[in-house]
N, C-alpha and C positions, 0 to 999 in steps of 0.2 A: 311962316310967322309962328313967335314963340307964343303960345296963349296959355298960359296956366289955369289949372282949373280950382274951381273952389274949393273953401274948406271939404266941404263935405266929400266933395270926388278925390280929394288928397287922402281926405281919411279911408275911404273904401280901397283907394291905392296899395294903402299898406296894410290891409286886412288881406287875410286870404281868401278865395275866393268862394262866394257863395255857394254851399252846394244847388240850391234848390235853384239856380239859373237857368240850368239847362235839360229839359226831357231825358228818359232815358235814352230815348230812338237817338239823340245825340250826343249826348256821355259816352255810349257805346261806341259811337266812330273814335271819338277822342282817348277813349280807355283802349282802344285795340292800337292804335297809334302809339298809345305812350309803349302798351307791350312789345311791338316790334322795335320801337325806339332804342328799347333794354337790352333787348337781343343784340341791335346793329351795336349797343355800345359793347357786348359781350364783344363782339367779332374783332370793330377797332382794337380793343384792349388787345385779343390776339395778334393783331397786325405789329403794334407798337411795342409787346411786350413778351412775345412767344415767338423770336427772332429766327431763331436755329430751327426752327421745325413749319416754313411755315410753308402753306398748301397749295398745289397745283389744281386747276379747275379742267374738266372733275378731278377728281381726287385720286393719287397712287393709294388702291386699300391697301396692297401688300406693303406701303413704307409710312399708315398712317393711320396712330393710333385708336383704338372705340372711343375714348374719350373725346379728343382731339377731332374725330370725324362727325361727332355727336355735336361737337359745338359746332360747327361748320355750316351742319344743315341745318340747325335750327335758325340761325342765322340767314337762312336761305329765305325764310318769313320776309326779312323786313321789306327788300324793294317791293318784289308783287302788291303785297296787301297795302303798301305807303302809298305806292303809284294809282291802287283800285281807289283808295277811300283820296286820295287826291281827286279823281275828276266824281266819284261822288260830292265830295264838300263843292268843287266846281259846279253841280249841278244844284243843292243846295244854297248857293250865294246865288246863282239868275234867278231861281224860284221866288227867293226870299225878295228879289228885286224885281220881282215879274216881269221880269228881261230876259231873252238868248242875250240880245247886244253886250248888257253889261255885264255878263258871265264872259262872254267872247273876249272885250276889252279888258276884263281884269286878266284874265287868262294870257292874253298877248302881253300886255305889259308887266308881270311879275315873270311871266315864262324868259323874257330879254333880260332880266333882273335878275334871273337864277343863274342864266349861262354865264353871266359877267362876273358873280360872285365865284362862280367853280374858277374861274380862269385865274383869281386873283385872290381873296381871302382865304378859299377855302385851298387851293394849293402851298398857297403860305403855311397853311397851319402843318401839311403831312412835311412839308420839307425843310420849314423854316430858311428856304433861300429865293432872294429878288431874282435871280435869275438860273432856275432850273434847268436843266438838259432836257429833261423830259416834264411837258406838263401832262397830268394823269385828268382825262376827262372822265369824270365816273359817277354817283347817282344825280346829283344837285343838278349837271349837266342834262343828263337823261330828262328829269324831269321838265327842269323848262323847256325842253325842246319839244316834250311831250304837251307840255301845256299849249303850246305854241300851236302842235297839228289840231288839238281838241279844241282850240279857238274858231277855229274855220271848220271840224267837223262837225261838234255841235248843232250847225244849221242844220245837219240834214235828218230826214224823219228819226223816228228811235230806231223802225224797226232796220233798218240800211246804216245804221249805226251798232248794230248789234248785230248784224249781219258781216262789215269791217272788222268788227272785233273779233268774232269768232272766225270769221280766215283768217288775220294775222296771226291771232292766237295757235290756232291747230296746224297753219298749212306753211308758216314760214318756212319751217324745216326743209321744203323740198325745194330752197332755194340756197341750203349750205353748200352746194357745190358751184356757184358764182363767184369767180374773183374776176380782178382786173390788175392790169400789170402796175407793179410799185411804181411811183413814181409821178402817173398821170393823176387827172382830174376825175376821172372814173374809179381808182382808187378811190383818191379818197372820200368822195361822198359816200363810196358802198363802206368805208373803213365804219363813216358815222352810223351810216344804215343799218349794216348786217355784217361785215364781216371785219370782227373784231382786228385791231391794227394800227403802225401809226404813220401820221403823217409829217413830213417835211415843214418846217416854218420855215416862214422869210428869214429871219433871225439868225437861224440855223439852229435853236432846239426842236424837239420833236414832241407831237400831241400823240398821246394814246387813247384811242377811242375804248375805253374798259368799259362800256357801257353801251354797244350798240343798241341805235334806238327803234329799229322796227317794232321790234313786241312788245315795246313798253307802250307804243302807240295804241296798240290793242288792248292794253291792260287798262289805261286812261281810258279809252271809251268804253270799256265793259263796265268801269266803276260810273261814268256818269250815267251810260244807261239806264243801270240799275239806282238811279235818285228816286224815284217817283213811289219808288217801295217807300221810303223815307218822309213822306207828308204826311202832313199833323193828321191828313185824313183818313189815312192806311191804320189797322188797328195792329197793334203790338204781335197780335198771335198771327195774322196774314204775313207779316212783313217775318216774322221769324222761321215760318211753315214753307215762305217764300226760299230766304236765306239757305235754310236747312235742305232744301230740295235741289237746290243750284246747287252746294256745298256737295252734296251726296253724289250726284251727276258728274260733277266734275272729277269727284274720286274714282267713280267706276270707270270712265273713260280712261285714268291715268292705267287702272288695274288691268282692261283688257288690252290698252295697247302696249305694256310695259310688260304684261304676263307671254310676251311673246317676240316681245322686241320687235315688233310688227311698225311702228313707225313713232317720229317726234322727239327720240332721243338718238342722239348720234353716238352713244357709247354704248353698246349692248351689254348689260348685265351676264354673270357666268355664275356659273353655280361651283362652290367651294369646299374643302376639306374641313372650313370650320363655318358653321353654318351663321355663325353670329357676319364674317367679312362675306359671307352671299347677301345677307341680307345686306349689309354696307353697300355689296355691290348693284343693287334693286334699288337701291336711295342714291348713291352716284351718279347725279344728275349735271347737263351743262347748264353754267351759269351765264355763258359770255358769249355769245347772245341766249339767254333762257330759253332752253327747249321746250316744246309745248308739253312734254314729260313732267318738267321742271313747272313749268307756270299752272297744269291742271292741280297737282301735288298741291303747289301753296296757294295758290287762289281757292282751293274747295277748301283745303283747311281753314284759312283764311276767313269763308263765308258762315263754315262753322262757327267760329268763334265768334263772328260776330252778333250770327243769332243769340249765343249764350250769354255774350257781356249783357245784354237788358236786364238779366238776370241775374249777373253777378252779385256780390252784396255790396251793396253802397259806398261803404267804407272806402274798400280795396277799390272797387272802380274808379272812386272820386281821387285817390291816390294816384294811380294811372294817367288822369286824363290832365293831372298838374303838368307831365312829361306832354302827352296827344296836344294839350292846349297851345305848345309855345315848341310845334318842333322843330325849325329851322333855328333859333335863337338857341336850343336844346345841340341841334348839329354841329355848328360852331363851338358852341361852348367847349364840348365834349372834348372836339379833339384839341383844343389849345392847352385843357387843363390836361391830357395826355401826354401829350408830347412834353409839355413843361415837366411833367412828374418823370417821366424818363429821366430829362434832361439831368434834372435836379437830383435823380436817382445816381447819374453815372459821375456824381461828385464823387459819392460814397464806395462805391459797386464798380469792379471792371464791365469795360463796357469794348462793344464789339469795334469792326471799323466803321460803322456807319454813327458811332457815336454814342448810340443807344444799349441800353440794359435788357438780357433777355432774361428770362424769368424760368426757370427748371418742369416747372408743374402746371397741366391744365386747370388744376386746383385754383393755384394760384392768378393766376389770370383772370377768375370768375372773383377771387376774393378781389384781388383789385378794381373789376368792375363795378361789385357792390359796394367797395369804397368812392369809389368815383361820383356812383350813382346821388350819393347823400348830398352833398354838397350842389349838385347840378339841379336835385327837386328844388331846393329853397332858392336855388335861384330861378329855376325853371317861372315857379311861383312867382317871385317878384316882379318877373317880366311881363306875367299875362294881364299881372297887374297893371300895370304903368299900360301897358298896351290899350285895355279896356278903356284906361281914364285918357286917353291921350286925344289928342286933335287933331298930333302930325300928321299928313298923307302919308308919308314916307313908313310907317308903323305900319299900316296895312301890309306891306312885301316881307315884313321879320317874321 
């Protein structure tokens, strides 16, 4: 049902949005969101518009450059910390509904609603073809499916949920030497699970599972876990002393297991003739499936920051959280207004075989992002808007 709202909710519609709505304790979630948001649009722009150069996971140091490796990993931010403060916000809507159930239920049906959209919108926009060879299963996928196990994990006490999280987190790794033979059923569930791969359609094109979802399992439950730090009742300096102490913990874990290559990364660090690609080579982490190396690194960072954003100054936060507020409608956007700018670029510009325009300079790449960026805040904006005043069910899953 169409239900239009009154004057007055039309007008707040087209204002932008109150700062003083939301606490800091949750400006914060929504400010670190928009930050990764920025990033993951840095990496896109890479994918779409840095053709000729672009990167293997981990990464060749010897055939790729400090600049280009530097955007890479910071980029490495957005899933971990997207997926942690997902099943925080998860944990935050049962609260606010003093429900598991209805945390559970939204969780199950936006999580079917994420998968469906990876399978079809959001495929559309990287290829712009109805009928792909290869569909690329990769975060939007991950997520819903994550939301999906955190529907049914949820029930169980925190501390057995925090216990879950921290084995998958730490101990996946000792199950990189499972496979199953191409072809069967055992494949492919472990393809979705753990080991990165693809699978056969009916059809006859092929799904790439670029986002296996065991550890992202654990990352959702380490972010719901950790809700309870997040009520009105916890004081600003606990919940940040909180943050700050996980954040620190989880770095030194990364330090002594990584200072030895002792376990959780599968690609052993090497020490170098030029000390700048040692260090690249200490930050060459795997992404696919995220090594517990990989996920301690950006999840304590991660925790860091979000202690800090309460802090941050108002301004810049409330700029951030226009992108944190709307970022699924932020994610689509993104890439369609990319791919079109290519598109529309290789009128002008020789363009490769795949049609597209690559660009010379990692410079340039970051300037096109922060072009990008402008255009996607005001819309960003417009949408949380309309979102806020709206009545559709269907608003809640954007």
């Amino acid at each position: 049902m169409d239900i239009h709202p009154p004057t007055a909710a039309r007008a707040a519609a087209a204002s932008p949005p109150s700062p003083t709505l939301k606490p800091a304790r949750i400006e914060s979630i929504d400010a670190l969101r928009g930050l990764v948001i920025l990033l993951m649009l840095v990496d896109h722009t890479r994918e779409f518009f840095f053709l000729h150069a672009q990167v293997s996971d981990p990464m060749d140091i010897a055939a790729t450059s400090p600049a280009l490796f530097a955007t890479r990993v910071a980029a490495h931010l957005c899933a971990p910390v997207f997926i942690a403060l997902t099943g925080l916000a998860a944990f935050l809507y049962g609260d606010a509904k003093g429900s598991d159930q209805a945390a559970s239920a939204f969780l199950f049906k936006r999580g079917l609603f994420l998968v469906a959209l990876e399978w079809t919108v959001i495929n559309f926009a990287w290829t712009f073809d109805l009928t792909p060879a290869t569909i690329f299963l990769q975060v939007i996928w991950a997520i819903g499916l994550s939301m999906i196990a955190l529907s049914a994990l949820l029930h169980l006490p925190r501390s057995a949920l925090i216990a879950i999280a921290g084995l998958i987190i730490l101990g996946h790794n000792l199950i990189d030497g499972v496979h199953f033979e191409d072809g069967t059923g055992a494949h492919a569930a472990w393809a979705v699970l753990h080991d990165r791969g693809h699978i056969a359609l009916p059809w006859g094109a092929t799904a790439r599972t670029s986002y296996p979802l065991l550890p992202w399992i654990g990352v959702i439950a380490l972010g719901y876990a950790i809700g309870p730090w997040f009520r009105a009742n916890v004081s600003a300096a606990t919940r940040r002393k909180r943050l700050a102490m996980a954040g620190a913990a989880a770095l030194v874990i990364f330090v002594v297991l990584r200072s030895g290559n002792f376990h959780g990364e599968p690609l052993p660090w090497s020490a170098h003739a030029d000390p700048l690609r040692t260090v690249m080579s200490v930050f060459n982490l795997t992404k696919y499936p995220p090594s517990a190396a990989f996920l301690l690194l950006t999840l304590g960072i991660g925790a860091l920051l979000l202690a800090g954003f309460e802090r941050l100054a108002p301004r810049l936060r409330r700029m951030l959280v226009i992108f944190g507020a709307a970022p699924l409608f932020f994610y689509m956007l993104h890439l369609y207004l990319l791919h079109i700018m290519n598109r529309l670029a290789a009128t002008a510009w020789p363009a490769g075989e795949t049609g597209l325009v690559s660009v010379q300079s990692v410079g340039w790449v970051w300037l096109l992002a922060m072009a990008t960026a402008i255009p996607c805040w005001f819309a960003c904006r417009w949408f949380a808007a309309r979102k806020r005043a709206s009545s559709r069910w269907w608003m809640r899953y954007l």
